[in-house]
C-alpha positions in Angstrom: 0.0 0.0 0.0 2.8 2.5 1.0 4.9 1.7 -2.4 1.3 2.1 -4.1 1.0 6.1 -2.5 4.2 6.9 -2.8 4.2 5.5 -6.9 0.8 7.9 -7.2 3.1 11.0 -5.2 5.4 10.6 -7.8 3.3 10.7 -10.8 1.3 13.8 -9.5 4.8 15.5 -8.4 6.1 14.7 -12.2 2.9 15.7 -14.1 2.8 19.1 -11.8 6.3 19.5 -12.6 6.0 19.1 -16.6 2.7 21.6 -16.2 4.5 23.8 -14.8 6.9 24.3 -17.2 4.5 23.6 -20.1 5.4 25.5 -22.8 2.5 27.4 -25.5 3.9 28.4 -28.9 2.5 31.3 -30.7 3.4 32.7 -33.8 3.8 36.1 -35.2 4.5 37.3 -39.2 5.2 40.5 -41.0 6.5 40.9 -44.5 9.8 43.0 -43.4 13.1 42.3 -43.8 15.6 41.5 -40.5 17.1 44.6 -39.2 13.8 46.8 -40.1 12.3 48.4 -37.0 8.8 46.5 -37.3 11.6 43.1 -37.0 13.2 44.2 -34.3 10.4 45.6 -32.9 8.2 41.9 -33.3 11.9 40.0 -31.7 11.9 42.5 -28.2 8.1 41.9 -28.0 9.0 37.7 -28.3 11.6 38.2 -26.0 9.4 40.1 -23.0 6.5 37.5 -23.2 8.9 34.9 -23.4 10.8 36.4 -19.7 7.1 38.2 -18.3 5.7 34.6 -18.5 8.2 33.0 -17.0 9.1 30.8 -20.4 5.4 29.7 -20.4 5.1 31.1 -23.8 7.4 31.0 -27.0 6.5 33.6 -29.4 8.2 32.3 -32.9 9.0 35.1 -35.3 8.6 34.5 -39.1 10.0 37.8 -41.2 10.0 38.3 -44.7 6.2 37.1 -45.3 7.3 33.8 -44.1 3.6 33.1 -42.9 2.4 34.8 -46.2 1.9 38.6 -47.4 -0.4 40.7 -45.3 -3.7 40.1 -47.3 -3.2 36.3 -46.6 -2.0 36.5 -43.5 -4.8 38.4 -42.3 -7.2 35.4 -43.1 -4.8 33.5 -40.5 -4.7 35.5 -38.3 -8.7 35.9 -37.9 -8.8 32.1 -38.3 -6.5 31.5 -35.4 -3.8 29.5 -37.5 -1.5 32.8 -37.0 -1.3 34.4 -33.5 0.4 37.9 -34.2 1.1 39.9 -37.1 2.8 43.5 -37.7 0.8 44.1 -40.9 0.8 46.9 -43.1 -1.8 49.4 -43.2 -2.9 49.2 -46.6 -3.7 45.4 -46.1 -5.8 45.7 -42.7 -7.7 48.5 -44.8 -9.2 45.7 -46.7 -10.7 44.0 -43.6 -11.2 47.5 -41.3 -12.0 50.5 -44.2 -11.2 53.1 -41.5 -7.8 52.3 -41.6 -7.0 54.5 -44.5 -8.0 57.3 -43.0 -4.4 57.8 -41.5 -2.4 57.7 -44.9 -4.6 60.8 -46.6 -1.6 62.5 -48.6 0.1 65.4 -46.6 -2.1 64.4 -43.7 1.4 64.0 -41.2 4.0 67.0 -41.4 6.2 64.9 -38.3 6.0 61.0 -37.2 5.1 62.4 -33.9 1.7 64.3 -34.9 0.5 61.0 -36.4 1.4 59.2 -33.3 -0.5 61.9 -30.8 -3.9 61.1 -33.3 -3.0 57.3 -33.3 -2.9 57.2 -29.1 -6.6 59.2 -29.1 -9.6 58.9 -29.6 -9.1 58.1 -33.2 -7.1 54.9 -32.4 -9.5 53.9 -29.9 -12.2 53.9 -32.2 -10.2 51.6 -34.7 -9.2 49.1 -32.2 -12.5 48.4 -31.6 -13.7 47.8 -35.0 -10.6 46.2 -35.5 -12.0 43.6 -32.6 -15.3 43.6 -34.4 -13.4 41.5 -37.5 -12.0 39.3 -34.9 -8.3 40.8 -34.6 -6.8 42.7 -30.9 -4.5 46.0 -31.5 -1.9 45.7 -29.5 0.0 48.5 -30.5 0.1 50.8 -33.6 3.5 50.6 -34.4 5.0 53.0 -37.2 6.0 52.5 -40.9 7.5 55.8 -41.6 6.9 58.8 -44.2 7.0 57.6 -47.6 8.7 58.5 -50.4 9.1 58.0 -53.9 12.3 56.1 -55.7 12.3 55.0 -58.9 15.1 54.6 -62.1 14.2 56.7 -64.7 14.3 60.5 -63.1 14.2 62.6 -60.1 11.3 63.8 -59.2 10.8 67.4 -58.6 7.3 68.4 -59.7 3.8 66.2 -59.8 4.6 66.4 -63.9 7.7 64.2 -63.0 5.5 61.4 -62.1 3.4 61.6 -65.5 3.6 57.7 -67.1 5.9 56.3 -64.6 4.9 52.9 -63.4 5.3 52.9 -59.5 4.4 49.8 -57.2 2.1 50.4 -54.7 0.7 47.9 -51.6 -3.1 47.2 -52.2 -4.7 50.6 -50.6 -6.7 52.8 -52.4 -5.4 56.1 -51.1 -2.2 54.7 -51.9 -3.5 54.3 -55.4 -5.6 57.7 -55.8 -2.3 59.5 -54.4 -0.6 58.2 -57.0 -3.1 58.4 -59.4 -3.6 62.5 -58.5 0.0 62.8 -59.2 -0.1 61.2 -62.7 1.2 58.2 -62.1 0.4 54.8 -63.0 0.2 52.3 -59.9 0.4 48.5 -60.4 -0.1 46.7 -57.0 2.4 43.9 -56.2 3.1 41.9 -53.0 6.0 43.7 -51.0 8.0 39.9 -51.3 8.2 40.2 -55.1 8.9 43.9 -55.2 13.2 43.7 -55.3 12.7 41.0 -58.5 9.7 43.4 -60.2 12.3 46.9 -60.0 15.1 45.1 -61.4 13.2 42.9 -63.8 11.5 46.6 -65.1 8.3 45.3 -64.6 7.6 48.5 -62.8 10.0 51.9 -62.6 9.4 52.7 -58.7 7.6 52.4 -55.6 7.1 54.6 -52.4 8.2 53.6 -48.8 9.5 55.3 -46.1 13.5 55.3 -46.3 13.8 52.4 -43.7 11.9 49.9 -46.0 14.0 50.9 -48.9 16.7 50.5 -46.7 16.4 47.2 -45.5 14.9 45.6 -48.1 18.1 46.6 -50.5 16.0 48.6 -52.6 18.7 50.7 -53.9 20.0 48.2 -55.6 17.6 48.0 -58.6 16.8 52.0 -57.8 18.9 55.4 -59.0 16.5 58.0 -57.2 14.6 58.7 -53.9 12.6 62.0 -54.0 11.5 62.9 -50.0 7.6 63.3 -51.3 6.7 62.8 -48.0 3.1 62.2 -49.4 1.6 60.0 -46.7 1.6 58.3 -43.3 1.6 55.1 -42.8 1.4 52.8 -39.5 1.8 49.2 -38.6 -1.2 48.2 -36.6 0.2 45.4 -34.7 -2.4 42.9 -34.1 -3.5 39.8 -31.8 -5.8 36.5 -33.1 -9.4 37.5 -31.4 -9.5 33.8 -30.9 -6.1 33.3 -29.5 -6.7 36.0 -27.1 -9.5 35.2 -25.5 -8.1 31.7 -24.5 -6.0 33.4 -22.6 -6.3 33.8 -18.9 -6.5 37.6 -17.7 -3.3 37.9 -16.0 -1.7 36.7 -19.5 -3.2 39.1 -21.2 -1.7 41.5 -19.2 1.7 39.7 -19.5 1.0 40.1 -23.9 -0.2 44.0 -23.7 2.7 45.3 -22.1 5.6 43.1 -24.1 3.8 45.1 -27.0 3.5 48.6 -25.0 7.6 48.4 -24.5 7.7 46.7 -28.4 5.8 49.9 -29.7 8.1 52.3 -28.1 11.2 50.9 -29.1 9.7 50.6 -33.2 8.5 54.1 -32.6 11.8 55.4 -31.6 13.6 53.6 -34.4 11.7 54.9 -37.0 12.0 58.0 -36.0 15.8 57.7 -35.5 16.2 56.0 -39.1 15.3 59.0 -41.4 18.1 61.2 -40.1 20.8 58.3 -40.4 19.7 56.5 -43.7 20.1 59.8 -46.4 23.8 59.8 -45.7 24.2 56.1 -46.1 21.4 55.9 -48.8 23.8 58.6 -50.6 27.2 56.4 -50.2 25.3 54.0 -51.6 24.6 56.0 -55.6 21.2 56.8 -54.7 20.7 60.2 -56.3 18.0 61.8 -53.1 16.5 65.3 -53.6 13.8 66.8 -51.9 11.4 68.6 -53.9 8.7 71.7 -53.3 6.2 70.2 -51.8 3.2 72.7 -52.3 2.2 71.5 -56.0 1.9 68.0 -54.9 -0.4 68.7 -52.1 -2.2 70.5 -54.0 -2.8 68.0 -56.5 -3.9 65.6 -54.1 -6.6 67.7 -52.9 -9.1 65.7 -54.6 -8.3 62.7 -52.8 -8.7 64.0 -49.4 -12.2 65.7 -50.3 -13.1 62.1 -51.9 -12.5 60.0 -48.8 -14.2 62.4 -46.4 -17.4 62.5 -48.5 -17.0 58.7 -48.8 -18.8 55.7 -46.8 -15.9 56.2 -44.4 -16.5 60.2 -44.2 -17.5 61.1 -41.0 -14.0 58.5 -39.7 -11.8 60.0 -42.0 -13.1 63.7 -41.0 -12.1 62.9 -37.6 -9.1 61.7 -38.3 -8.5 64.8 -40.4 -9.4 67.5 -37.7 -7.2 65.5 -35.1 -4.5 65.7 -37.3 -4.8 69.3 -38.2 -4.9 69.9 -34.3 -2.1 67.8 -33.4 0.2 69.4 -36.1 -1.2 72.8 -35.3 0.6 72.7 -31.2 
């Protein structure tokens, strides 16, 4: 009888011991390259679950639309196959419309005036009709200013985008921007984008410098012109359905490994601009940085299309917050 107790002590002490360290793997994707903020960003946010939970959970990062380009991955990640994503905000556009509010041209003059709208009102609004579609936002992490490269001439008026072919991600402000500015967008998955600018299948695109950066862009490019034409975030986003199997007190453990994971992407985008024209430079790139005034005002059309859309009174909010943040 004694050897029988002390056999059924053991078990219970080995089965509480392998609970206890029990490991959950979750997984999170994003289409950027290693060494671009939202990377680094998504690997510090692995690493603080992985120490605020004692090891309990293992947060696998896949870069480089490893777990597919944001469209796809989006169907994942509402499906529960994918845990985490840092997707673009073009792509969660397609699921939540209100998202492309925030990358109206010339909406932004600073990172930090978008940011200010992002962490109101605004963004509180979005995250919960982001929930609504069964995703959590965990943070809205930043993708930078963007710009326009391309190979065939600098660009220093909206008549020096007439006929050129420039990639854009599939968002329609993206599009109309580019569009307004006499351009002819062609929408192409962000993993295929290096092959399609040195293949010629397209002359240019527009990202903020750190994209173009990281993703080597300069090799198959001869000119960045600092447009500065939109905003864009990175809402970085939770499964609804992974979430709520989580206890409360894990919750907690996920939303602030992405509070410190948003301020640390923040900060290097914003540091990234100011080091990356130099280096862009030493690399051939041509960079100039044209009068801005006619392009804003050819995209004036797009901003009075989008707040008069089904999205209007949204976007108008968005609007008024931004001209109030960039008017302090």
């Amino acid at each position: 009888m004694k050897k029988i107790v002390k056999n059924l002590a053991l078990a219970a002490l080995l089965v509480a011991t392998t609970s206890a360290f029990a490991q959950t793997k979750l997984t999170l994707g994003h289409n950027a390259a290693v060494g671009n903020p939202k990377h680094e960003a998504a690997v510090k946010f692995a690493e603080l679950v992985k120490e605020k939970s004692g090891g309990r959970y293992i947060v696998q990062v896949a870069p480089a639309a490893q777990l597919g380009d944001d469209v796809p991955i989006l169907t994942s990640l509402r499906s529960g196959t994918v845990d985490f994503a840092a997707n673009s905000q073009g792509s969660m556009s397609t699921v939540v419309p209100e998202y492309s509010a925030f990358g109206l041209p010339f909406l932004f003059p600073t990172l930090q005036d978008a940011w200010k709208v992002m962490d109101g009102p605004a963004g509180d609004q979005l995250a919960k009709l982001t929930e609504d579609k069964g995703m959590i936002v965990l943070g809205y992490w930043d993708n930078g200013i963007r710009h326009v490269s391309n190979k065939v001439r600098p660009i220093k008026t909206p008549a020096d985008m007439k006929g050129l072919k420039i990639r854009t991600p599939p968002d329609a402000v993206t599009i109309d921007i580019m569009k307004a500015l006499g351009a002819e967008p062609e929408q192409i998955k962000f993993s295929e984008l290096y092959v399609a600018l040195q293949q010629g299948v397209v002359d240019g695109q527009e990202n903020p410098l750190m994209n173009i950066w990281s993703s080597k862009l300069y090799e198959v490019q001869k000119y960045i012109s600092q447009t500065a034409h939109k905003y864009e975030m990175t809402p970085f986003v939770m499964s609804k359905r992974s979430y709520d199997k989580m206890s409360d007190a894990d919750r907690k453990i996920i939303r602030e490994a992405a509070l410190e994971a948003t301020k640390l992407n923040r900060q290097m985008s914003l540091d990234s601009d100011a080091q990356l024209v130099g280096e862009l430079k030493a690399k051939g790139i041509e960079i100039n940085s044209p009068d801005l005034a006619p392009f804003v005002e050819a995209t004036k059309p797009v901003i009075e299309k989008w707040t008069t859309g089904p999205q209007g009174p949204f976007v108008k909010q968005v609007v008024d917050a931004a001209r109030a943040a960039s008017a302090k």
